[in-house]
C-alpha positions in Angstrom: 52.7 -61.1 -72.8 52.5 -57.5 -73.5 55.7 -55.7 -73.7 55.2 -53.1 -70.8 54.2 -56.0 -68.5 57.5 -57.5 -68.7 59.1 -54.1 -67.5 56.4 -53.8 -64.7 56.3 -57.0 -63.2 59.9 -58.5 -64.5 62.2 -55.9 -64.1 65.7 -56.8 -62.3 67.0 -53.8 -62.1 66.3 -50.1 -62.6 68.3 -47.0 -62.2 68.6 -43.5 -62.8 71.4 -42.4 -65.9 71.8 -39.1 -67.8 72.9 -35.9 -65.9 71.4 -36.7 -62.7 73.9 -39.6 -62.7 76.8 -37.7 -63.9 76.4 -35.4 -61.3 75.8 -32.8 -63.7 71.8 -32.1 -63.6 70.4 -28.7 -63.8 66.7 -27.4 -62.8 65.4 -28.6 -65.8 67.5 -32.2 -66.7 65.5 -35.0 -67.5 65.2 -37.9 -65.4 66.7 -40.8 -67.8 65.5 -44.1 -66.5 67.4 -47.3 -67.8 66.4 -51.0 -66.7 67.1 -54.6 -67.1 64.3 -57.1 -67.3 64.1 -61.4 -67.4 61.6 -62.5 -69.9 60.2 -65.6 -68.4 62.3 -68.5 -69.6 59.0 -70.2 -71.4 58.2 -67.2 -73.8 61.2 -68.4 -75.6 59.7 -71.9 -76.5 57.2 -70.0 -78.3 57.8 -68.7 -82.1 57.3 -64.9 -81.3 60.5 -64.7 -78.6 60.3 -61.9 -76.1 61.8 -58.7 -77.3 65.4 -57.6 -76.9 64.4 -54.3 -75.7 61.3 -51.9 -74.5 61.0 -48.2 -74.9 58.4 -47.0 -71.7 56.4 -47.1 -70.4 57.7 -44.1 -68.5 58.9 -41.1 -70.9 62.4 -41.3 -71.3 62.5 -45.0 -69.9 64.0 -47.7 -71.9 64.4 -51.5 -70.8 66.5 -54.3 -72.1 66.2 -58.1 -71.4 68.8 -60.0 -69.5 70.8 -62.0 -72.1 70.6 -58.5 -74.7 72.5 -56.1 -72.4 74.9 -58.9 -70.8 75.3 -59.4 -74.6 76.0 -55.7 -74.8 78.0 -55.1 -72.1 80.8 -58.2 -72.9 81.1 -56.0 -75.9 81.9 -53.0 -74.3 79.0 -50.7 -75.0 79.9 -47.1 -72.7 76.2 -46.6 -72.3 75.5 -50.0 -70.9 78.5 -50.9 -68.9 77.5 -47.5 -67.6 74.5 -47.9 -66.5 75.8 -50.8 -64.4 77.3 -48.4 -62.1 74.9 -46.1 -61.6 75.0 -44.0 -58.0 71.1 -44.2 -58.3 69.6 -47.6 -58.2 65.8 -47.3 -58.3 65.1 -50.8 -58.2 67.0 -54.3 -57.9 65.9 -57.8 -56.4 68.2 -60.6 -56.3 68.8 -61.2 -60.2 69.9 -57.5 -60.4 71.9 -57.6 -57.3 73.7 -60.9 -58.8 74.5 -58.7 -62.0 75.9 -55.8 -60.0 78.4 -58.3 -58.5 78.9 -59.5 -62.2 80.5 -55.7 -63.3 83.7 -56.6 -63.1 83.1 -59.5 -65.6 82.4 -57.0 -68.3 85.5 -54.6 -67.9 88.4 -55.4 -69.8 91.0 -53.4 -72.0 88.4 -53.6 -75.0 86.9 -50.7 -73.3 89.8 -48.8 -74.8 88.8 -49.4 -78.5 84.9 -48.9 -77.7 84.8 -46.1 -75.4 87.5 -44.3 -78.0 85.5 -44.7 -81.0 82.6 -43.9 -79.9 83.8 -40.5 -78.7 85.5 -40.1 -82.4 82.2 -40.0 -83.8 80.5 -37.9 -81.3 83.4 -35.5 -81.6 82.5 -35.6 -85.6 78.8 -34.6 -85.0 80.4 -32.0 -82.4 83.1 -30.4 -85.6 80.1 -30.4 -87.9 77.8 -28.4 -86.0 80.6 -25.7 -85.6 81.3 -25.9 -89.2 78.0 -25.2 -90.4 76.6 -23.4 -87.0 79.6 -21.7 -85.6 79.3 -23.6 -82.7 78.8 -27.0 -81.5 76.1 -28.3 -78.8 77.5 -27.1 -76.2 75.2 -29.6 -74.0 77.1 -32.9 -76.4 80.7 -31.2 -75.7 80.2 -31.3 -72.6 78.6 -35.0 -72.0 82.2 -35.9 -74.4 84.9 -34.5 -72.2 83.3 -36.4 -69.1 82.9 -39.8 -71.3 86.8 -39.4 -72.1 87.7 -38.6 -68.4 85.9 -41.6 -67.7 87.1 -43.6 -70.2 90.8 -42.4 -68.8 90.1 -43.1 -65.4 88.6 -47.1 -65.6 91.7 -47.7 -67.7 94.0 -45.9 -64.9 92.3 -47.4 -61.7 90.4 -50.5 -63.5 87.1 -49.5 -62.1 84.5 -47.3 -64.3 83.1 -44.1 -61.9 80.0 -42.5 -63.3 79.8 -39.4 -60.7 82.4 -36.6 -61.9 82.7 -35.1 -58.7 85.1 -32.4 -58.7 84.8 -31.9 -62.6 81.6 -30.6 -62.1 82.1 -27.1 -62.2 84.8 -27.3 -64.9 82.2 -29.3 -67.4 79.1 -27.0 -66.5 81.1 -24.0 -67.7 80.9 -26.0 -71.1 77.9 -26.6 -71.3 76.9 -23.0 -70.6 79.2 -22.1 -73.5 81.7 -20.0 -71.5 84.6 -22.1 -73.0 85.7 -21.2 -76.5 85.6 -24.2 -78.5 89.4 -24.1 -79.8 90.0 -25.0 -75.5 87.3 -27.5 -75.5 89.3 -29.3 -78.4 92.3 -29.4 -77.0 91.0 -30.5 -73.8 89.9 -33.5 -75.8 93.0 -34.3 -77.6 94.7 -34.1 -74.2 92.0 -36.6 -72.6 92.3 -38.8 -75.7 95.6 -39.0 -75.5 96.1 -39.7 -71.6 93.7 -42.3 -72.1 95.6 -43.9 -74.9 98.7 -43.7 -72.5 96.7 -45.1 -69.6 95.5 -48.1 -71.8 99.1 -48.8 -72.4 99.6 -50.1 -68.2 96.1 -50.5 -67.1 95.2 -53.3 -65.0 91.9 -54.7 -67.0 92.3 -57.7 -68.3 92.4 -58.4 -72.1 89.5 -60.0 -72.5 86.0 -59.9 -70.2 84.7 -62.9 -68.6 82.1 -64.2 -71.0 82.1 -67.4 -69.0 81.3 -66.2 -66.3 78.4 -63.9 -67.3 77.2 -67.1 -69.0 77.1 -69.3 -65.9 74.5 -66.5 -64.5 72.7 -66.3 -67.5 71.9 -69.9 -67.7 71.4 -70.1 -64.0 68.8 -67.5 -64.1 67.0 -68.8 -67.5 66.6 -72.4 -65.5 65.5 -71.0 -62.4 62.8 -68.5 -64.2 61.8 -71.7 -65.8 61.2 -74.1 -62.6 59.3 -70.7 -61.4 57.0 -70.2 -64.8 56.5 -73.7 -65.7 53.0 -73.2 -67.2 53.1 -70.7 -70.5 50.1 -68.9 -70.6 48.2 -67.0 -73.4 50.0 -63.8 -74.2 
């Protein structure tokens, strides 16, 4: 089966992520497009499995299959359990409307460690462009302090919010470089450090429920195969 086939006719869900989800787009923001597809269960009795992931076929589309970004997600990725709560679904059936339901399956307090540590090394890349330019992306500070915020708030409240709402304004200034960078640090150390307090009371649990998430995949592996039970020539 060819690769962008199992994006067009087996995607679960699609949405929309990047700026436009943020709430942060501009005239000319890309439209990011993110989705989740089930490779039919029988591909996998063949050798050659069904891949992981699919870049397209859109331009800045980019797919991964069921068991890969539930795999993803128990692990805390920001970018994945992000794209789970996306304001702008673009497509879902039934599969993708069960692993909506599942997103509070994949929160727990490891998203403290994942969410921190990636925003460490993104806050490298950010020091070392001011070193050597004098100034960092401006566009990458700004995409940081709303990760952080975010970060602080799903530890606060337990659930992850991916519009910034009233933060708009503040984070746009950013991004347009009206904020000397000295501020734009300390605004970080301050977010990193109300998050580390927030982690200290939040009401995640310790660990996510990789049970559960497993129960779904397995249901939905069994019923793909009862619905494909003939494999056919790729």
């Amino acid at each position: 089966m060819h690769h962008e086939s199992l994006v067009r006719d087996h995607t679960v869900y699609a949405c929309v992520m990047g700026s436009r989800a943020f709430g942060l787009a501009t005239e000319g923001s890309d439209t990011d497009r993110r989705g989740v597809f089930l490779a039919p269960t029988p591909l996998f009795w063949r050798f050659q499995k069904p891949p992981t992931h699919v870049e397209g076929p859109a331009p800045e589309q980019f797919s991964w299959e069921l068991e890969r970004f539930c795999e993803l997600a128990l692990r805390a990725n920001p970018n994945i359990l992000e794209c789970l709560h996306s304001p702008h679904v673009e497509h879902i059936d039934d599969t993708g409307r069960e692993l909506l339901a599942l997103r509070g399956a994949f929160l727990s307090r490891q998203v403290h460690e994942t969410f921190t540590r990636y925003a460490l090394s993104q806050r490298k890349k950010l020091e070392a462009n001011v070193r050597m330019h004098g100034a960092p992306r401006w566009k990458h500070a700004m995409h940081l302090l709303r990760l952080l915020a975010s970060a602080r708030d799903m530890l606060r409240t337990g659930t992850l919010t991916i519009d910034v709402g009233d933060g708009r304004e503040p984070l746009l200034a950013v991004r347009r470089g009206e904020v000397p960078w000295p501020e734009v640090e300390s605004w970080m150390t301050r977010l990193a450090t109300e998050t580390d307090a927030a982690a200290t009371r939040t009401p995640l649990p310790p660990e996510p429920d990789r049970a559960r998430v497993e129960d779904f995949l397995i249901r939905v592996r069994r019923a793909s195969a009862d619905r494909h039970p003939v494999v056919t020539d790729p």
